[in-house]
N, C-alpha and C positions, 0 to 999 in steps of 0.2 A: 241867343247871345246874352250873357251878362249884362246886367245893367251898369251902364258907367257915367253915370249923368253928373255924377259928381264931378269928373274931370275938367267939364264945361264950367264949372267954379273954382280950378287950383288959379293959382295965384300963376305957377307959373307957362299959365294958356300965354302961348305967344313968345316965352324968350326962348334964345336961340338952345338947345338941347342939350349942343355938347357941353354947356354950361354943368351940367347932371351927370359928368359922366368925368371929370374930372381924374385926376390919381393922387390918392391919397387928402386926408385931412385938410391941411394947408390950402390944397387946391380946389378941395370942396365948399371951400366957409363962402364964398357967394352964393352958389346953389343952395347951400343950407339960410341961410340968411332970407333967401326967396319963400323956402319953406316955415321958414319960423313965424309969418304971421297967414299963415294959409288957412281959410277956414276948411279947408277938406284933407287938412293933413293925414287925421287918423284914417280915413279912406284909400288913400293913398298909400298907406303902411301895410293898412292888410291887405290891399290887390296884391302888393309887392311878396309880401309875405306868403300869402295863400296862391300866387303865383310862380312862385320857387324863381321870382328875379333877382339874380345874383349880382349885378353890373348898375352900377349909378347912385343916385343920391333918389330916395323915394321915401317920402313922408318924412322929411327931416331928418334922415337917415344916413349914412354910407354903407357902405355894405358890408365892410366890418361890424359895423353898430347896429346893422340888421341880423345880421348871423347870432349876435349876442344878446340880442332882444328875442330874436326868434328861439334859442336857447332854451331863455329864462322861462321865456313863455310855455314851452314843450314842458320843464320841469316843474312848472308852479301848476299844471295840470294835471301832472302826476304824482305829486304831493296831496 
């Protein structure tokens, strides 16, 4: 199994989930708010990412701004 020890450190160990799962921007800015001072943020980005999760707010993210992060990231690789 993956190591996930980091998760044992996000900030948001403990609040209620669907918090992360929001619709849309507006509805996300408290989940994101959770994640903005998380010391395991960038862990969290790339489970998300290198896990093709599509649904929620994960690493400070929404899934919009993971799709477009994930993107960048494909093309700056292949530049």
């Amino acid at each position: 199994m993956e190591d996930q020890d980091w998760a044992d450190q996000a900030r948001c160990r403990g609040v209620d989930p669907e918090l992360f799962f929001a619709r849309g921007l507006h509805e996300a800015r408290p989940a994101l708010k959770v994640c903005a001072r998380c010391p395991v943020k960038d862990q969290c980005l790339t489970y998300a990412i290198s896990h093709d999760i599509d649904h929620g707010v994960w690493g400070g993210l929404t899934e919009r701004q993971r799709r477009a992060f994930a993107r960048r990231s494909a093309l700056a690789r292949v530049s």
